[in-house]
C-alpha positions as CSV (number, residue, x, y, z in Angstrom):
1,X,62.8,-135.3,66.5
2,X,60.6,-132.9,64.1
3,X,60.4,-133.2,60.8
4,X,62.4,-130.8,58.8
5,X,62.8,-131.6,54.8
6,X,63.6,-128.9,52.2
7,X,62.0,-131.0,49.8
8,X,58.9,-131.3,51.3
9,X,55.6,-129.1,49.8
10,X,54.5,-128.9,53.0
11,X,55.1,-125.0,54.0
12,X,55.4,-126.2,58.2
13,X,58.1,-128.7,56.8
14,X,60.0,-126.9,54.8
15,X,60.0,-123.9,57.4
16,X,60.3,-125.7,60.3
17,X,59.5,-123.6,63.3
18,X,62.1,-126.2,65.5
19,X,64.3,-126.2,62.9
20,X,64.4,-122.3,63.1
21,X,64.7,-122.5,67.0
22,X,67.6,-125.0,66.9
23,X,69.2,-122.7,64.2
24,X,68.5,-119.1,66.4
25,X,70.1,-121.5,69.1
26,X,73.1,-122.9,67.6
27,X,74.1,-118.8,66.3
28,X,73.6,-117.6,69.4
29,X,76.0,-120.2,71.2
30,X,78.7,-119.8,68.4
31,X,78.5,-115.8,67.8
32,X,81.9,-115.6,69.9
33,X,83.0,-118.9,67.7
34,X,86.0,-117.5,66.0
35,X,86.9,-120.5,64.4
36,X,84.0,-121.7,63.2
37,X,83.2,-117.9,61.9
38,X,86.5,-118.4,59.9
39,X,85.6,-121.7,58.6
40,X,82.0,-120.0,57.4
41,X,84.1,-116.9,55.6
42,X,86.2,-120.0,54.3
43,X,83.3,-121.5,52.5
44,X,81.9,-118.4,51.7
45,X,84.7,-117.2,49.3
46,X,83.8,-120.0,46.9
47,X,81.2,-118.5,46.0
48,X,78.9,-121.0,46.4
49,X,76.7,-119.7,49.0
50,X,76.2,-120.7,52.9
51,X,73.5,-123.0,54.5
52,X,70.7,-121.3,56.5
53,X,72.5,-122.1,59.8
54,X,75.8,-121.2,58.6
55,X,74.7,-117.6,57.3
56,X,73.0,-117.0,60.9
57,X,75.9,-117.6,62.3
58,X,77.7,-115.0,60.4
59,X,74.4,-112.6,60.8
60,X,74.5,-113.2,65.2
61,X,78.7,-112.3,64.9
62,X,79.2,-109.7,67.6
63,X,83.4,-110.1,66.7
64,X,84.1,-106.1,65.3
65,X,87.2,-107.7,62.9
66,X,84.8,-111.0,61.6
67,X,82.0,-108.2,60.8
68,X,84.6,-105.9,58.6
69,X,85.4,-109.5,56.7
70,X,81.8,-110.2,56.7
71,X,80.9,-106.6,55.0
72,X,84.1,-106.7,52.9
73,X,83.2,-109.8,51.4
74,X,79.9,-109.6,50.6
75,X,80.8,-106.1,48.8
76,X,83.4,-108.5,46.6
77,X,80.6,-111.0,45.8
78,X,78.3,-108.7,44.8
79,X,80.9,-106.7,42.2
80,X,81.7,-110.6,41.1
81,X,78.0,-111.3,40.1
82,X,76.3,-107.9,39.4
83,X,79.4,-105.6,38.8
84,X,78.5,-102.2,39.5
85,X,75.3,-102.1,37.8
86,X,71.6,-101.2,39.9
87,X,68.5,-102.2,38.0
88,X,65.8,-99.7,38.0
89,X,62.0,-100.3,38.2
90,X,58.6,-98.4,39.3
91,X,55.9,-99.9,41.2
92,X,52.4,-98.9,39.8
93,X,49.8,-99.8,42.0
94,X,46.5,-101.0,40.1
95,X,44.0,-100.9,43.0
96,X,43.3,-101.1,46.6
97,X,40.3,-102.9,47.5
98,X,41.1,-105.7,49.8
99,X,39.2,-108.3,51.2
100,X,42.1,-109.2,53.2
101,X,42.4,-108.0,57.4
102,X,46.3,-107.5,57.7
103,X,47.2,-105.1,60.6
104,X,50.3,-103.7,59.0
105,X,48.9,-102.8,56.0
106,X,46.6,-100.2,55.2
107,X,44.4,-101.5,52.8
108,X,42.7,-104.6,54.6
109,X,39.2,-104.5,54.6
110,X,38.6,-102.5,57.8
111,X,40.0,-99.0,56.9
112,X,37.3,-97.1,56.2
113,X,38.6,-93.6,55.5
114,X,41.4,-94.8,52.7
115,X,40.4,-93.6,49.4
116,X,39.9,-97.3,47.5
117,X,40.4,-96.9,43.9
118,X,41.1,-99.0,41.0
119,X,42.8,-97.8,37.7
120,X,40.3,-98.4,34.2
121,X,42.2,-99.4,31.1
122,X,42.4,-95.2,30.2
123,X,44.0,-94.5,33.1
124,X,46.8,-97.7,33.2
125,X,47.2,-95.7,29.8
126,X,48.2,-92.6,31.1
127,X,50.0,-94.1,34.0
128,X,52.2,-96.2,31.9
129,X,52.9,-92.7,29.4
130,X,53.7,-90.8,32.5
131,X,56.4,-93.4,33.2
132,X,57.8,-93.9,29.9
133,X,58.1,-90.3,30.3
134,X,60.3,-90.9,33.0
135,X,62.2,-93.6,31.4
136,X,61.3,-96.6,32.5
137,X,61.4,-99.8,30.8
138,X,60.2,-102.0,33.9
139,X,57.4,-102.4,35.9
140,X,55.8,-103.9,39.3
141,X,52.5,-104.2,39.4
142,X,50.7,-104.7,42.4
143,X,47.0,-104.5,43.5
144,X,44.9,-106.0,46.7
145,X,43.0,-108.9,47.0
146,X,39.8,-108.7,46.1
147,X,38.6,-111.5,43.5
148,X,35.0,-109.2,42.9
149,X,37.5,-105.7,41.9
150,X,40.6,-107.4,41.3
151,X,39.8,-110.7,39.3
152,X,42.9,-112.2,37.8
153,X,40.9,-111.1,34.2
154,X,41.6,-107.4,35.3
155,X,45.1,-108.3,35.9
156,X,45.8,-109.9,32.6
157,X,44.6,-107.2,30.7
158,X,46.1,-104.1,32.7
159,X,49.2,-106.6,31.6
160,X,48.0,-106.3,27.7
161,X,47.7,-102.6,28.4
162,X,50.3,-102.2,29.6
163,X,53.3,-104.2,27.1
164,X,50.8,-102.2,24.3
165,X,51.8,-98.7,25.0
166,X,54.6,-97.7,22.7
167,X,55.0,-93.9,23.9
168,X,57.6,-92.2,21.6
169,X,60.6,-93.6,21.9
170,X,59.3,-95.5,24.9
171,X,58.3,-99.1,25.9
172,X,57.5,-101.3,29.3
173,X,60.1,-104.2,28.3
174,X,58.9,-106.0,31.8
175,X,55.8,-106.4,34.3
176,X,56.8,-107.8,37.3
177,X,53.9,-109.0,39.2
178,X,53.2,-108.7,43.0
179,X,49.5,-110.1,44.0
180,X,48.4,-112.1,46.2
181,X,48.8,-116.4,46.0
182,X,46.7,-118.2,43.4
183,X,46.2,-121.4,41.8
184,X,48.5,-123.3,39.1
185,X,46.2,-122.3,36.3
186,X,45.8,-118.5,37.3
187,X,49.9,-118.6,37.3
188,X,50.4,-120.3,34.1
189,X,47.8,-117.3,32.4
190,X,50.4,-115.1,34.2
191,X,53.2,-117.2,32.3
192,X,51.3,-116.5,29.1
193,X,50.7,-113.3,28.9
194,X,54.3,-112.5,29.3
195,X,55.2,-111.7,32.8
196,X,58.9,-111.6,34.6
197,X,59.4,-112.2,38.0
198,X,56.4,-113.3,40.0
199,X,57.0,-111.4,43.4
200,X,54.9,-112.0,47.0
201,X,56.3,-111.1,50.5
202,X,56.1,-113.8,53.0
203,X,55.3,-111.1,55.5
204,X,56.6,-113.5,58.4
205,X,57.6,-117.0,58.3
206,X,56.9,-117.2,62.1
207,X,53.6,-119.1,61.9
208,X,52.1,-118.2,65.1
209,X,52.4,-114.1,64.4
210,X,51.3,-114.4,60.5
211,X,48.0,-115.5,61.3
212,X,47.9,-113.1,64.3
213,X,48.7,-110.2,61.7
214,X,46.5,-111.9,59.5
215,X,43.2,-112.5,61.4
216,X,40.9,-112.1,58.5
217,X,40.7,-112.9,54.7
218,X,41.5,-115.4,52.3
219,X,45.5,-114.5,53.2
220,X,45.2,-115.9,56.8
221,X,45.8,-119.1,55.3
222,X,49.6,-119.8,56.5
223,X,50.1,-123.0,54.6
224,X,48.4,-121.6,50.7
225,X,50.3,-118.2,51.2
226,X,53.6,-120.5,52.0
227,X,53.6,-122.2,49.1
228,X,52.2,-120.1,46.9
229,X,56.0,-119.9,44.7
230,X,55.9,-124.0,44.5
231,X,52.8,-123.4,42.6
232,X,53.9,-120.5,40.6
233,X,56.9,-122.4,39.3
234,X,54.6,-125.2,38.8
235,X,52.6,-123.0,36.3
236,X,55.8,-122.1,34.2
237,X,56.8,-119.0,36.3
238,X,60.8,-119.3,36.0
239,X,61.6,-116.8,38.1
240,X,60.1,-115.6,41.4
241,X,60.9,-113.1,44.4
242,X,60.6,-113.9,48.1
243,X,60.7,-111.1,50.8
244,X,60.2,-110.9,54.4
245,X,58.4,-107.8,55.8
246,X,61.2,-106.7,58.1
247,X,59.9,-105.0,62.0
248,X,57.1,-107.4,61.9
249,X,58.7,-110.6,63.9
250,X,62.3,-111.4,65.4
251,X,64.3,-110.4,62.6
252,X,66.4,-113.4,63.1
253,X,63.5,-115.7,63.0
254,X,62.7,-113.7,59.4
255,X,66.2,-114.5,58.2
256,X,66.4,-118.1,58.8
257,X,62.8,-118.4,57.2
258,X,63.9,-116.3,53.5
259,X,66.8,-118.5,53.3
260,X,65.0,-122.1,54.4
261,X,62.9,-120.5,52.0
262,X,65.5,-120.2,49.2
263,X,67.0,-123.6,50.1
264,X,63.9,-125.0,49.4
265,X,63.3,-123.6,45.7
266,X,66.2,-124.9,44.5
267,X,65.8,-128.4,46.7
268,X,62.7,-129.2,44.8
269,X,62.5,-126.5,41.3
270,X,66.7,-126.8,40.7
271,X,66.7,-123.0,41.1
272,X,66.3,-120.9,44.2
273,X,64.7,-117.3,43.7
274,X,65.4,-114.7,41.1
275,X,64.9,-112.0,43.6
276,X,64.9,-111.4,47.3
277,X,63.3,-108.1,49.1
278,X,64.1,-106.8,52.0
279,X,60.8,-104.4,53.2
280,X,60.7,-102.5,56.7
281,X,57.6,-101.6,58.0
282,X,56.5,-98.2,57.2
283,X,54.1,-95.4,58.3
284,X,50.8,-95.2,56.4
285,X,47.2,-94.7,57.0
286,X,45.9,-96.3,59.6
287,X,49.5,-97.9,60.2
288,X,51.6,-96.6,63.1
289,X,55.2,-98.6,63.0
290,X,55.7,-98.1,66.1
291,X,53.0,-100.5,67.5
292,X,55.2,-103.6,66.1
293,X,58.1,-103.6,68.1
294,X,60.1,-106.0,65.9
295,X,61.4,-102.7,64.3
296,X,65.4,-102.8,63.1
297,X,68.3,-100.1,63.2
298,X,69.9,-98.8,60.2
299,X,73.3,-101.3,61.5
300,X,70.9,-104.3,61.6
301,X,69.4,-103.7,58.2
302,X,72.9,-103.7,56.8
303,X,74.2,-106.8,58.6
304,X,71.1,-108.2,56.9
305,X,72.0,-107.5,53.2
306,X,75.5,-108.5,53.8
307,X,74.3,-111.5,54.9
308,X,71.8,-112.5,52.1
309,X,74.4,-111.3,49.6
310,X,77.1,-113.9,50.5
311,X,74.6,-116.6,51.8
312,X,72.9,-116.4,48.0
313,X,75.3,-115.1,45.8
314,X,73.4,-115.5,42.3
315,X,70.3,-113.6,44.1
316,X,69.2,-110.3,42.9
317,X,68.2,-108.1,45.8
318,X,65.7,-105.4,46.0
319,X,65.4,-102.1,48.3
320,X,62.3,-99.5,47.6
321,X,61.8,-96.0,48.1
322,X,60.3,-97.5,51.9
323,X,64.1,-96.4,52.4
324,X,65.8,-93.3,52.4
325,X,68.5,-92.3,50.1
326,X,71.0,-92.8,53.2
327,X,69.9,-96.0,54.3
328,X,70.1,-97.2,50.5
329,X,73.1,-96.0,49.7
330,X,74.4,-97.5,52.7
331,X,73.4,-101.1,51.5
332,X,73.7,-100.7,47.4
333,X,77.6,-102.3,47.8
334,X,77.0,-104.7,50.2
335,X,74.3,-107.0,47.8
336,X,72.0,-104.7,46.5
337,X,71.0,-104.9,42.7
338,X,67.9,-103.6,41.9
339,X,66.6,-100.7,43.5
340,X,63.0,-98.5,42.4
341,X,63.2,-94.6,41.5
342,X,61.3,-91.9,41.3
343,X,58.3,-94.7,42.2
344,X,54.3,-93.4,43.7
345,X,52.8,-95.7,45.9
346,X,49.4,-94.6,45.6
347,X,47.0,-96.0,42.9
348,X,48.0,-94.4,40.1
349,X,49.5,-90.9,40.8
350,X,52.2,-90.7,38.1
351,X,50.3,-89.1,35.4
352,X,48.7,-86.5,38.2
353,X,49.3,-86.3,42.1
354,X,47.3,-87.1,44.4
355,X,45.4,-85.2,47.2
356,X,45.6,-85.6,50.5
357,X,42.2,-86.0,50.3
358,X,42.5,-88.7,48.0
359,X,45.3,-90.5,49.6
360,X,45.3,-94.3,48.2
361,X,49.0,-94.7,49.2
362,X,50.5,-98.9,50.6
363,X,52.9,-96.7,52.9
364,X,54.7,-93.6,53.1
365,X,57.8,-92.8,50.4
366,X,60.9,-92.0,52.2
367,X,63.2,-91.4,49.3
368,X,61.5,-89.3,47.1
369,X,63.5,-88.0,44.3
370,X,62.7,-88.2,40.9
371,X,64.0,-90.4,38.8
372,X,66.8,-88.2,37.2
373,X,67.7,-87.0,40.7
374,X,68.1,-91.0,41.2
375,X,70.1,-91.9,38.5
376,X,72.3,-89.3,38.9
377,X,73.0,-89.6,42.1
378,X,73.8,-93.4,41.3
379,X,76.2,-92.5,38.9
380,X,77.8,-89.8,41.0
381,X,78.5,-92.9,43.8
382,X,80.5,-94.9,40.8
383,X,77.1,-97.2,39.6
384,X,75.7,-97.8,36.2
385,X,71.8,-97.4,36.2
386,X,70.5,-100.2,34.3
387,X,66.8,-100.1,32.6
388,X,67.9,-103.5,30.8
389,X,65.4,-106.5,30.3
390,X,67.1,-108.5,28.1
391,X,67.6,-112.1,30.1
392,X,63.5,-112.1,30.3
393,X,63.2,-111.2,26.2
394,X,66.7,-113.6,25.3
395,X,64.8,-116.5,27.5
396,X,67.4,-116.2,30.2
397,X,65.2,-117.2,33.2
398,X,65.1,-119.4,36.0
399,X,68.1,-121.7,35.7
400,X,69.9,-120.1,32.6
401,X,69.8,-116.7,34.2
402,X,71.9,-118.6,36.9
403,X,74.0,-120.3,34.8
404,X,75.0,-117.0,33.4
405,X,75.8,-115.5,36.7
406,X,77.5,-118.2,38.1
407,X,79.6,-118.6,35.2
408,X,80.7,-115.0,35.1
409,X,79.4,-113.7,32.4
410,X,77.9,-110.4,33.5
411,X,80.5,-108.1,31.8
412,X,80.6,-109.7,28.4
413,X,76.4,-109.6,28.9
414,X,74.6,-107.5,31.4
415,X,77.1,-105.0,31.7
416,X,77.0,-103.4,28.0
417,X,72.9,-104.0,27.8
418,X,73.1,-101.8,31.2
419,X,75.4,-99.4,29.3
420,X,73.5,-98.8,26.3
421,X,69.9,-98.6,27.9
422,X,71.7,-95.9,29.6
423,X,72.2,-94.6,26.8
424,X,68.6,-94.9,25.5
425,X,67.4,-93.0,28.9
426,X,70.3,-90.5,28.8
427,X,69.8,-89.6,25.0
428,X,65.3,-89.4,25.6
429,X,64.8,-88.5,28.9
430,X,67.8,-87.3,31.0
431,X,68.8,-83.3,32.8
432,X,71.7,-82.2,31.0
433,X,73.7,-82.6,34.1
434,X,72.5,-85.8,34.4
435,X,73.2,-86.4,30.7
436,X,76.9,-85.2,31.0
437,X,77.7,-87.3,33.9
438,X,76.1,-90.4,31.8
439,X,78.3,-89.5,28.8
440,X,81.4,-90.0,31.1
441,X,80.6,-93.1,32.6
442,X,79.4,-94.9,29.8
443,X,83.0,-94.0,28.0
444,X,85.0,-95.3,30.8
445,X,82.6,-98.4,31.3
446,X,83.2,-99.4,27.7
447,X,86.9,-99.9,28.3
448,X,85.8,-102.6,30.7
449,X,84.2,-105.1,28.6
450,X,86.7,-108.0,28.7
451,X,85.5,-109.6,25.3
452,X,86.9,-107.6,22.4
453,X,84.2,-108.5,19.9
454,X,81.3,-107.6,22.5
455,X,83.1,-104.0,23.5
456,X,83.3,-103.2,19.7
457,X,79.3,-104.4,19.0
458,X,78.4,-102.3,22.1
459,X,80.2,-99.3,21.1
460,X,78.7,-99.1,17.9
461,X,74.9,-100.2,19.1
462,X,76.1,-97.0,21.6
463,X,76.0,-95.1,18.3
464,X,73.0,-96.2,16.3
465,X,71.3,-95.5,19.5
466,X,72.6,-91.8,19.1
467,X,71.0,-91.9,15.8
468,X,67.6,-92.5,16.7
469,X,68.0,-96.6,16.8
470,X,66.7,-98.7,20.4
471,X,66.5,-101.7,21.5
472,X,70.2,-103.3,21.0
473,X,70.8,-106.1,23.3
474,X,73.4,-109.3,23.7
């Protein structure tokens, strides 16, 4: 027997290593299991959501009808739960000193011919007017480890900085925050100074390879790094995003581990995470993909998605510009609901490009588009770009977000805060193309709002914000 508890704090009990074997195992045997892949699909239409071993299962399918039911269904759930709207955000990277040694990633402590920069106050200034310029409303922060450059202190105030900045008609309505693990007291100052979603990659749950691709650093501790969220919802955090770096290990070993992962949260918190990401390993310097030969096709990544999206219906997923506008557009109806745009993933480099010379980039962009091109293009394929943050500012977190979702609320709620800071970005920022196409959609979406009295509130909000009015929300 080993000793497998979702409940546990222990990170090697609560991602089991056996209990990921025995799970690979038992998909593998029953990927031809017709019956029992019915019985899955069964469950799954409730809408509650599928156990780790059950979702595998569906994942290892090699039946060509079961995988059109699989993709068919987990495009239903996610237009249940998150309509037709994609949430748009930036990454701004704050630094890239590291202390940390990870192979995949080219800012561990080792490369010595990255430029290493770290943004002062001035320039998260001009960073965060270049991007209200853009339009957008939410961010996601992210800088190395370093604790000499990068104390938490630095992070709290480019935080302050940043909510500060009130840029015409613009405003950062949302930091995200992706740095490394911490302790409960470092966390709850991140609760207080006003953060949403608390976001760190697993990189692997395989325990064996993550210190391998960890050999140095305070980050080659498996165990702190493991239960780094446990910790961050004890310090207030409500919500909090889990991601697997994807090409690193088996991706059916990655999988299992995200949704064990998942299972866990809500075991022990009452809610699973707010947010899963699902990250391929990318070119960048010093990086060559090709030397991890965990790597996954384009048909892989999708079965993925579908996967998550039915396994963890309430979840919001993520996809970056480490994909390209194919390969997202592939996945956006099959779970996705948040996707970045027009995002830099060097330090700084929105307010002026970099060099090569100066090249600070985490990895290379592969959908590069501005964010008009973006949103456009998203509205063009039938989807309402949404620069909303109104859950986080209402206090829907954590549970209550849930209980909104779950209870089906997105079109009397999400749905018109999506359409009118559309609005907002198509009346400040947008192409005229880009505006006329907005114009269009936002008039048919209206019609959709089921609740009279909200449809009638959000059309005229629609038209204060005409008028030079912002910030309407339900």
């Amino acid at each position: 027997m080993y000793n497998y508890d979702p409940k546990s704090l222990k990170a090697e009990e609560f991602i089991n290593h056996k209990e990921i074997e025995e799970t690979l195992r038992y998909a593998e045997e029953n990927k031809h299991n017709a019956e029992l892949i019915d019985s899955i699909l069964e469950k799954a239409r409730l809408r509650k959501g599928l156990s780790h071993r059950e979702a595998e299962v569906l994942l290892d399918c090699d039946i060509p009808e079961k995988n059109e039911e699989i993709y068919k269904l987990a495009e239903q759930i996610k237009k249940d739960f998150y309509g037709n709207r994609i949430v748009m955000f930036a990454p701004l990277y704050l630094s890239n000193y590291c202390v940390n040694g990870c192979l995949y990633c080219p800012y561990h402590a080792k490369n010595k011919h990255i430029c290493r920069k770290k943004l002062t106050q001035d320039e998260v200034r001009q960073e965060v007017i270049a991007l209200q310029d853009m339009g957008h409303k939410r961010l996601a922060i992210e800088a190395g480890e370093d604790p000499v450059n990068n104390p938490l202190e630095y992070i709290l105030e480019c935080i302050k900085t940043i909510y500060s900045i009130k840029h015409k008609n613009g405003a950062i309505r949302r930091v995200n925050v992706n740095i490394a693990a911490t302790t409960v007291e470092n966390y709850r100052k991140l609760k207080e100074a006003g953060i949403g979603t608390y976001i760190l990659f697993q990189e692997t749950y395989h325990k064996e390879s993550y210190e391998r691709l960890h050999p140095t650093g305070p980050k080659h501790n498996y165990a702190y790094h493991t239960e780094a969220m446990d910790r961050a919802m004890e310090g207030g955090i409500d919500d909090v995003g889990i991601g697997a770096l994807f090409g690193l290990e088996l991706y059916r070993y990655e999988f299992a581990g995200l949704l064990m992962h998942a299972e866990h949260l809500e075991a022990v918190h009452g809610v699973g995470p707010h947010t899963i990401s699902v990250p391929r390993v990318r070119r960048a310097d010093d990086i060559d993909p090709d030397e991890f030969d965990n790597g996954i096709t384009d048909d892989t990544f999708a079965k993925i998605v579908a996967c998550l999206r039915i396994a963890v219906p309430y979840t919001g997923m993520i996809v970056s510009t480490r994909e390209s506008q194919k390969s997202r557009e592939r996945v956006l109806h099959l779970g996705i609901s948040q996707i970045s745009g027009g995002s830099r993933t060097s330090v700084g480099g929105y307010a002026e490009p970099e060099s090569e010379e100066e090249n600070s980039a985490q990895f290379d962009v592969s959908d590069n588009r501005s964010l008009d091109e973006v949103v456009n293009w998203l509205m063009r394929l039938g989807y309402i770009p949404s620069f909303c943050t109104a859950c986080y500012r209402e206090g829907r977190t954590g549970d209550r977000f849930m209980s909104l979702c779950k209870a089906g609320q997105i079109q009397n709620c999400c749905h018109p805060n999506a359409l009118m800071t559309l609005k907002e970005y198509l009346v400040d920022y947008a192409s005229e193309d880009t505006r006329k196409i907005g114009e269009e959609l936002i008039a048919r979406e209206l019609t959709t709002i089921p609740n009279e009295k909200v449809r009638a509130k959000a059309t005229e909000y629609i038209d204060n914000i005409i008028h030079g009015q912002r910030d309407f929300r339900f």
